[in-house]
C-alpha positions in Angstrom: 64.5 -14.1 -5.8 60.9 -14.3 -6.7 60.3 -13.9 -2.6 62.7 -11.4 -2.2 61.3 -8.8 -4.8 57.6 -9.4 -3.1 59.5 -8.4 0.3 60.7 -5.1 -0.9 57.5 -4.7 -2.4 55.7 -4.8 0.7 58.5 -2.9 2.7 58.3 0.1 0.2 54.5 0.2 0.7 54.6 0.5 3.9 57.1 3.1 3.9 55.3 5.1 1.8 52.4 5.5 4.5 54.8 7.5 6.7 55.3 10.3 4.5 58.7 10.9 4.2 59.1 13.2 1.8 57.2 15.5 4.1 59.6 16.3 6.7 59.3 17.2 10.1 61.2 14.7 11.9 62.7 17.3 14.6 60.7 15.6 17.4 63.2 12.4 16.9 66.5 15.2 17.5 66.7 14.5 20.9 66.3 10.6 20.8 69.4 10.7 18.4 71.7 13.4 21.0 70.8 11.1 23.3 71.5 8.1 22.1 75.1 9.5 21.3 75.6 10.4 24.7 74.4 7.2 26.1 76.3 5.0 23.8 79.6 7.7 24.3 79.4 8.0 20.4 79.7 10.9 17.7 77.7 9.9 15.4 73.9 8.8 16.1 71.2 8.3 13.4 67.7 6.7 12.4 68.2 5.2 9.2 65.5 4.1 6.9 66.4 1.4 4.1 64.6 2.0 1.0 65.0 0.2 -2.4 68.7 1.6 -3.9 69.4 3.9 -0.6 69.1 4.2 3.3 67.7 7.5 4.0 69.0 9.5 7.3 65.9 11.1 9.1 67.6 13.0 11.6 71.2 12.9 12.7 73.4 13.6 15.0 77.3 14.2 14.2 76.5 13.7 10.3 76.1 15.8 7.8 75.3 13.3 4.9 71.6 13.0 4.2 71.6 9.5 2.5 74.4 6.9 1.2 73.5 4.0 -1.3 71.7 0.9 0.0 74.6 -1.2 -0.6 77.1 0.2 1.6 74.4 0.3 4.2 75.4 -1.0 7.9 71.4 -0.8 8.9 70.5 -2.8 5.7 72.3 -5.8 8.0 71.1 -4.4 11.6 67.2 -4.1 10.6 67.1 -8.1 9.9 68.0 -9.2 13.2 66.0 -9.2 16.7 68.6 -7.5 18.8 71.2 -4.9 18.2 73.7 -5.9 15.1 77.5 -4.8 16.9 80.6 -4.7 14.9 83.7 -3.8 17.0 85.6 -3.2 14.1 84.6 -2.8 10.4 87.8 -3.1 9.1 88.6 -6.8 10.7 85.1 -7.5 9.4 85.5 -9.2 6.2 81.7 -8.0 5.4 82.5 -4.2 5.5 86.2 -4.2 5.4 86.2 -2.7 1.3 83.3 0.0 2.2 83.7 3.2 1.2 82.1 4.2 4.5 85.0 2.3 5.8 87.9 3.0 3.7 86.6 6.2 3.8 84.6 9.4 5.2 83.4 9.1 7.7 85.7 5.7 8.5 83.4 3.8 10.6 85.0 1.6 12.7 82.2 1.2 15.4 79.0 0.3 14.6 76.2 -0.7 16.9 72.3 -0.7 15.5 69.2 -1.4 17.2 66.2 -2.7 14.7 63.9 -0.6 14.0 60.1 -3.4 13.0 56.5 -1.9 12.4 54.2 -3.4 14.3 53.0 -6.2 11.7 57.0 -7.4 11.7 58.5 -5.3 8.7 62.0 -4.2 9.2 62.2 -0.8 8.0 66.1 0.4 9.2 68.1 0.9 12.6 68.6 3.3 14.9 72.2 3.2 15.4 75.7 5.1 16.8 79.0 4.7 15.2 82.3 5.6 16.3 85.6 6.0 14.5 87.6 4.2 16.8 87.0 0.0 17.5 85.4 -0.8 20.2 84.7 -4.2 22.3 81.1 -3.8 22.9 78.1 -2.3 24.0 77.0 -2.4 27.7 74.4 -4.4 29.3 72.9 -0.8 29.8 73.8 0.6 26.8 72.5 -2.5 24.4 69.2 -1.8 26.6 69.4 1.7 26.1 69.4 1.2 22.5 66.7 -1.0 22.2 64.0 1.7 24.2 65.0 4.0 22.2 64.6 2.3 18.4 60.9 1.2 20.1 60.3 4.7 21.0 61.5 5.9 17.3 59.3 3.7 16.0 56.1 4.6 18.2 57.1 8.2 17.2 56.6 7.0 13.5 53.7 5.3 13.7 52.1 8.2 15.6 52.8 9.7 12.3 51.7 7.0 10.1 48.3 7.0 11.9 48.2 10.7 10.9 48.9 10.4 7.6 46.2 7.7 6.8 43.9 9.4 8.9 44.6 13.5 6.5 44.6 10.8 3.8 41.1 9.9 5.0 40.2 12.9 5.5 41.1 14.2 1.8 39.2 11.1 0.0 36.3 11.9 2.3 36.4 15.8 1.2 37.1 14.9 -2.6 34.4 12.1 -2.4 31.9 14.8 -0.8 33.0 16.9 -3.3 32.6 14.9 -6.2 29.3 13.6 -4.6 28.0 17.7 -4.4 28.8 17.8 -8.1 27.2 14.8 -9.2 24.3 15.3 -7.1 24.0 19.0 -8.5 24.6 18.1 -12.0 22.1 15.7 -11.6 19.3 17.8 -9.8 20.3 20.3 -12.9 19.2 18.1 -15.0 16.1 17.1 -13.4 12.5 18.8 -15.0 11.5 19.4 -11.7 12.8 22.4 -9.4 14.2 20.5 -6.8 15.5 21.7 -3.5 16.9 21.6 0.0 16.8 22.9 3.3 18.4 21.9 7.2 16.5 20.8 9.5 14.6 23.6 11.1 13.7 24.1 7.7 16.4 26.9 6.3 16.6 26.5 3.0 19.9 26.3 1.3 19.3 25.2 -1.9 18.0 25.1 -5.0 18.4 23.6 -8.6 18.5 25.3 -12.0 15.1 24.7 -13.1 14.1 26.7 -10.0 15.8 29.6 -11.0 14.3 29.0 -14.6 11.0 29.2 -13.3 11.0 32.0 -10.5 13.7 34.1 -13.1 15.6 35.3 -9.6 19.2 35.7 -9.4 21.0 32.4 -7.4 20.4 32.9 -3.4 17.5 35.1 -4.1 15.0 32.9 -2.0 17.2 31.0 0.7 15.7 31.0 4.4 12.7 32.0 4.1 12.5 34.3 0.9 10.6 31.5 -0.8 7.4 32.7 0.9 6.9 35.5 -1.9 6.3 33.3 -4.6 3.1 31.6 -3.1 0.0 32.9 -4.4 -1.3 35.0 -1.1 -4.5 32.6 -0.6 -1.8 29.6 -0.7 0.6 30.8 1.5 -1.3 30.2 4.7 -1.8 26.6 4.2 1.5 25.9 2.5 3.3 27.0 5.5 0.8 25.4 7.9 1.4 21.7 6.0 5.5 22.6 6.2 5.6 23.6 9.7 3.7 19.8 10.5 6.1 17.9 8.4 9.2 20.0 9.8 7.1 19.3 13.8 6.6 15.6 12.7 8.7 14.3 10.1 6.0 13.7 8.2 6.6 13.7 4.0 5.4 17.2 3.0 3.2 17.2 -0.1 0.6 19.9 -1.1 -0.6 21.4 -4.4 -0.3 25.5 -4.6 0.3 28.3 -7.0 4.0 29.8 -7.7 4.6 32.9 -9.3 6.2 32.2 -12.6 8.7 34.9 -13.8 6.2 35.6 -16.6 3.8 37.1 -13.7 1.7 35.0 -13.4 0.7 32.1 -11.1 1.2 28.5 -12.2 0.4 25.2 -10.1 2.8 23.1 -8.4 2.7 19.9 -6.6 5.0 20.0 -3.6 6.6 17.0 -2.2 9.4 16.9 0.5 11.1 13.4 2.6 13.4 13.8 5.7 16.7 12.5 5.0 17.9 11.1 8.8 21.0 10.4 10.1 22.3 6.8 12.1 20.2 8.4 15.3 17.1 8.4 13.6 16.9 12.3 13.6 16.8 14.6 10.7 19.5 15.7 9.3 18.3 17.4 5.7 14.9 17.7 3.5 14.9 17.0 -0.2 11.8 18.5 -1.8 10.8 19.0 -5.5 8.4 21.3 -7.2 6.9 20.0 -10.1 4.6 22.1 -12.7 1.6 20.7 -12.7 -0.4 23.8 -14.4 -1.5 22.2 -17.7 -2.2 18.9 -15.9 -4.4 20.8 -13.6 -6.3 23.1 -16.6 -6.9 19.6 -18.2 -8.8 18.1 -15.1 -10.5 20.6 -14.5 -11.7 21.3 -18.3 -12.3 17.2 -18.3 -14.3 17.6 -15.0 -16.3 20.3 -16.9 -17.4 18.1 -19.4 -18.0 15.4 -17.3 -20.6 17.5 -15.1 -22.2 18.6 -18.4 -22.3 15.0 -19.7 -23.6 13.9 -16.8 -26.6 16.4 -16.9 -27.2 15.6 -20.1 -27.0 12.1 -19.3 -30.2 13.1 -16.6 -31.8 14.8 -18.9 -31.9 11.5 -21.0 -32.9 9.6 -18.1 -36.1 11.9 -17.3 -36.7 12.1 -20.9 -36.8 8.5 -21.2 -39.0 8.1 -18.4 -41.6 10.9 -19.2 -42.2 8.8 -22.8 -43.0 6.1 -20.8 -45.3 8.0 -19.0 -47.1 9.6 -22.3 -47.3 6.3 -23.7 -48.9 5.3 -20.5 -51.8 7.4 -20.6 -52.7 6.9 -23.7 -52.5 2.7 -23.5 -53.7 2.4 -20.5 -53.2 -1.5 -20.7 -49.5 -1.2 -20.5 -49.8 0.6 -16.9 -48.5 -1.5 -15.2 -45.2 -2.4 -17.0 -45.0 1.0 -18.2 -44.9 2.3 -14.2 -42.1 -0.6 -13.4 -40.2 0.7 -16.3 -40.3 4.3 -15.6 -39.2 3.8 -11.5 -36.1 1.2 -13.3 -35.1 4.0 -15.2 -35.5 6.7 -12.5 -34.2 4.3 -9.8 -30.7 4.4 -12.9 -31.1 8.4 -12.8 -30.9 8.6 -8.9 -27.6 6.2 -9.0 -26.0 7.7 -11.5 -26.3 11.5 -10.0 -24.8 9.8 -6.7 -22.1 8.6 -8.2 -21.5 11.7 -10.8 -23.4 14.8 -10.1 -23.6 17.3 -12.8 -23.3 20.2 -10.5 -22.4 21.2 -7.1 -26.0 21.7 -6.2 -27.2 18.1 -7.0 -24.2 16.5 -4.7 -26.3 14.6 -2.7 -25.2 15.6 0.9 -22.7 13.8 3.2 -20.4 13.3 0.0 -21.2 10.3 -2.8 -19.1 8.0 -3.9 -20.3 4.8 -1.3 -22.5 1.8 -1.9 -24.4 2.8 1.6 -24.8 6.1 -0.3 -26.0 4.1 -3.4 -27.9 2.1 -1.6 -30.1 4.8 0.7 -30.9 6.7 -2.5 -32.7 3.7 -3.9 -34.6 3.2 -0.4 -35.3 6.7 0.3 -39.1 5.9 -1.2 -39.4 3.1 1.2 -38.2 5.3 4.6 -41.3 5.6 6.9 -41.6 8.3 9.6 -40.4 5.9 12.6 -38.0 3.4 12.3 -35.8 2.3 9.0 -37.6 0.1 6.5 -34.6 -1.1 5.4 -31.4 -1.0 7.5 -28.1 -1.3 6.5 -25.0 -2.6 8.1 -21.2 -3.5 7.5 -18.8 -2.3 5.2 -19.2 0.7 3.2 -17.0 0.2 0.2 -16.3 3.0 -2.5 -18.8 2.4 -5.6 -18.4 4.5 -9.2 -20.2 5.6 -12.4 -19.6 1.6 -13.7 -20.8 -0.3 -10.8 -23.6 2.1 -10.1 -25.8 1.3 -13.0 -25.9 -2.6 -12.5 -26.4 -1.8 -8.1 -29.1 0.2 -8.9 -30.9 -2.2 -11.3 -30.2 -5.5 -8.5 -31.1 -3.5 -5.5 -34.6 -1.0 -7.2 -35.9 -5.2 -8.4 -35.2 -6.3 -5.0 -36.6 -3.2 -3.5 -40.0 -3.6 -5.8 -40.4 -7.2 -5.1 -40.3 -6.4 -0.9 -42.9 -3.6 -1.9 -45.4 -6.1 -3.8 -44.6 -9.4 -2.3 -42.2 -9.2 0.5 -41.4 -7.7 3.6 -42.0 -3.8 2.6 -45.4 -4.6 1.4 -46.8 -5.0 5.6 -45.9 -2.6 8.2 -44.3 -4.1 10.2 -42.0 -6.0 7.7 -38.3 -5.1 7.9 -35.7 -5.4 5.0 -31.7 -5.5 6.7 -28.6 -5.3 4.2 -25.4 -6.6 5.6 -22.2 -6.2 3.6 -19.0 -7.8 4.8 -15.3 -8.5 3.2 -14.3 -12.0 2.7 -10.5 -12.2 0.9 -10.7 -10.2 -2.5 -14.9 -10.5 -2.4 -17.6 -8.2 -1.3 -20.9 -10.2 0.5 -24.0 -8.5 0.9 -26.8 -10.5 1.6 -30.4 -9.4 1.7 -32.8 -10.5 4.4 -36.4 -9.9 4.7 -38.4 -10.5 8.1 -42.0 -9.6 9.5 -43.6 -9.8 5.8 -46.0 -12.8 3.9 -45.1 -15.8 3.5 -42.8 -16.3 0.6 -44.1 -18.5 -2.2 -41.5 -19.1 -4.5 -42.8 -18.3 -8.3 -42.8 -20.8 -11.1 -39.8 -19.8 -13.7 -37.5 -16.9 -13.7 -39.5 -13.2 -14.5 -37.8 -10.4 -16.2 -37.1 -9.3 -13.1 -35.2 -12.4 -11.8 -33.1 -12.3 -15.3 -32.6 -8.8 -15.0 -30.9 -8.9 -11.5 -28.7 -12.2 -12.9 -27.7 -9.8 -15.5 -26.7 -7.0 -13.6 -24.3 -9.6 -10.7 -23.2 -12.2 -13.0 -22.7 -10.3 -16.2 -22.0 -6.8 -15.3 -20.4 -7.4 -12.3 -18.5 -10.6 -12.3 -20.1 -12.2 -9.3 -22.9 -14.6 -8.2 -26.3 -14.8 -6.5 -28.1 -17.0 -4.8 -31.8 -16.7 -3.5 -33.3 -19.1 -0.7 -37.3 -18.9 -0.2 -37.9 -19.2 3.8 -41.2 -18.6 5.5 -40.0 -16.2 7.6 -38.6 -14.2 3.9 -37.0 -14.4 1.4 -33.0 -14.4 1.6 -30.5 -13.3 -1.1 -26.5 -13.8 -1.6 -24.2 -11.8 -3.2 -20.8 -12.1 -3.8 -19.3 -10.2 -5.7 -15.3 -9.2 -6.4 -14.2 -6.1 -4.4 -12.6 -5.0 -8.0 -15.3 -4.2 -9.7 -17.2 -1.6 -7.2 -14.5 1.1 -8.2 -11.5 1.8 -10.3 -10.1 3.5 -7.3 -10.8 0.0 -5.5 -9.2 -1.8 -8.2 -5.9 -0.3 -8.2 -5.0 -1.0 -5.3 -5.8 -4.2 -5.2 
């Protein structure tokens, strides 16, 4: 029983795929008429067998739509492989007491040709009954019937395929749809003013927070309308960068000025990404506008404050060394260390307006921001008119406002010493720095050639603890010094983190 039920199960699943309810079953007229005529029969008919009936999808010589499953003839022809024949129904002890029998339309001949799905599920018969017994079918006939029930069945299945594929068809609208409405509620709901546009860069939409922020009516600034809310000496370049994304497919991102339905112009950052397709090629761009106005007043109030603490800072620095300079001249026995101190703290002053100019007038030029940059403003004093003093090579790794102050203490000693003792204090003496990358570090090593011979001094100076301070301390790495005749020699190594924070993020 138990097998049985999950049978009928299947069976009425699978007739539900061809739609019956639908209609439109004309096409399958003219296999019935001429299965009648073949078969010399009035009555022709395709007969589905559903659950409590068999249904009649077209007939020929019958008016009668349906009769109950359990008076069905088909129920008996579907099961079988070849066409179910009974001469006589009422010598058939099987059929003799139905009403189809006994009564209208008093079948007497029945012949039925299966009608199986392609994955084996009998589904009803195409048969032709008479009202008077017969013998048989034909060899021609039985034939004719089983061509035809095939070609009822391809006729179905055409259908079927049709159905699942409108079927398709509507879950792929609904889900498109539903996937539209998510997608807008969620860009609603987004702070930024998101939008998008085709590929030749039409744009087609835009999210509520767009229309919050321009105040234009919905469709106000498809295509190209957009172009009116740039600030005129942003529109140029906007469209420039847009028109190279949309040549390229590069990301689009840009900062400009949109006119805010208060009147006046706020800044934006602009970002857009190609959306592509299975081919590789475009097929949409999502951008989003994002307010970036108080954001950019705060930089650029911090950057004020930062150029006028950095003067300051200067200020301090030339301060510092013009008291060391008073108190000079009037003890002139401290000369000496009073002169080293005040080119320490000028040689700290030189660094730090590299690194962090108070003004656009004391950038140094060619940009700051590099240790070779560092580095020349603390040999600029030892530059002679021919050839560099001191040369540098390598890499040229970024350097900021916390590295600078311990670079410029290790590389002013280093420069001193060369002047007194080393290779800067002949004229023919030459000092070369060569910085390389090793892993995560930073090597720069120091060489000196063409000067004195080097004597290594008894115990470590000020200067000598000075410059440990400034690599090991302040810096995080090591040094290492190696007296040679021909100079002296000296190692750094220090962690590529610590030149910059900019360096250290992306680490």
């Amino acid at each position: 029983m138990a097998e049985w039920c999950g049978v009928e199960t299947d069976r009425a699943a699978v007739l539900a795929l061809y739609d019956l309810d639908a209609g439109g079953f004309e096409a399958l007229d003219e296999i019935t008429g001429f299965a009648a005529a073949l078969c010399d029969a009035p009555i022709a008919l395709v007969s589905l067998v559903e659950a409590d009936r068999q249904r009649f999808l077209v007939r020929t010589g019958l008016d009668v739509t349906e009769t109950p499953r359990n008076v069905s003839f088909c129920a008996h022809a579907m099961l079988g492989d070849e066409p179910f024949v009974i001469p006589d129904a009422t010598r058939d002890p099987r059929f003799a007491d139905n009403v189809l029998v006994t009564g209208t339309p008093h079948i007497r001949f029945y012949a039925g040709a299966p009608l199986i799905d392609p994955d084996g599920m009998p589904l009803g018969a195409l048969c032709v009954i008479d009202d008077r017994p017969r013998a048989t079918l034909t060899s021609l006939q039985r034939h004719g019937l089983t061509v035809l029930a095939r070609q009822v069945m391809a006729a179905l299945e055409g259908r079927r395929r049709d159905h699942v594929v409108q079927a398709e068809r509507r879950r792929h609208v609904e889900a498109v749809i539903d996937s539209n409405n998510r997608f807008r509620t969620l860009a609603d709901a987004m702070p930024q003013m998101v939008w998008s546009t085709l590929p030749n860069g039409f744009h087609d939409y835009y999210n509520a927070r767009w229309y919050e922020f321009t105040g234009l009516p919905d469709g106000a600034t498809d295509g190209e309308g957009w172009n009116d809310r740039f600030h005129p000496d942003d529109r140029d370049r906007a469209w420039t960068r847009w028109r190279h994304s949309l040549d390229t497919g590069e990301p689009y991102e840009i900062e400009y000025r949109l006119l805010h339905h208060s009147g006046q112009y706020r800044w934006a950052l602009g970002r857009a990404l190609p959306i592509r397709g299975e081919d590789g090629q475009i097929i949409r761009w999502m951008g989003t506008d994002t307010d970036i106005h108080e954001q950019k007043q705060l930089m650029e109030e911090r950057e004020m404050i930062a150029h006028e603490l950095s003067h300051r800072i200067k200020n301090i620095f030339s301060v510092i060394a013009g008291l060391i300079g008073l108190s000079a001249r009037d003890n002139p026995q401290i000369g000496p260390v009073a002169d080293d101190l005040r080119n320490r703290i000028l040689a700290l002053g030189r660094a730090h307006d590299y690194v962090r100019p108070h003004s656009a007038e004391s950038r140094p030029q060619g940009g700051h921001g590099s240790l070779w940059g560092v580095l020349e403003q603390l040999f600029a004093p030892y530059t002679g008119e021919g050839e560099k003093r001191v040369r540098i090579t390598g890499e040229n790794p970024p350097v900021d406002d916390r590295s600078a102050t311990p670079l410029a203490l290790l590389f002013h000693e280093l420069a001193t010493n060369a002047a007194k003792y080393g290779a800067l204090s002949t004229s023919d003496g030459i000092v070369d720095v060569t910085i390389s990358r090793d892993g995560d570090a930073l090597r720069i090593v120091w060489t000196e050639t063409g000067g004195p011979v080097v004597i290594r001094a008894e115990g470590d100076g000020f200067g000598s603890r000075l410059m440990a301070l400034s690599v090991e301390r302040q810096l995080g790495g090591q040094i290492a010094r190696e007296w040679r005749s021909e100079g002296l020699i000296v190692s750094l190594v220090l962690p590529a983190r610590t030149m910059s924070r900019a360096a250290a993020g992306t680490a």
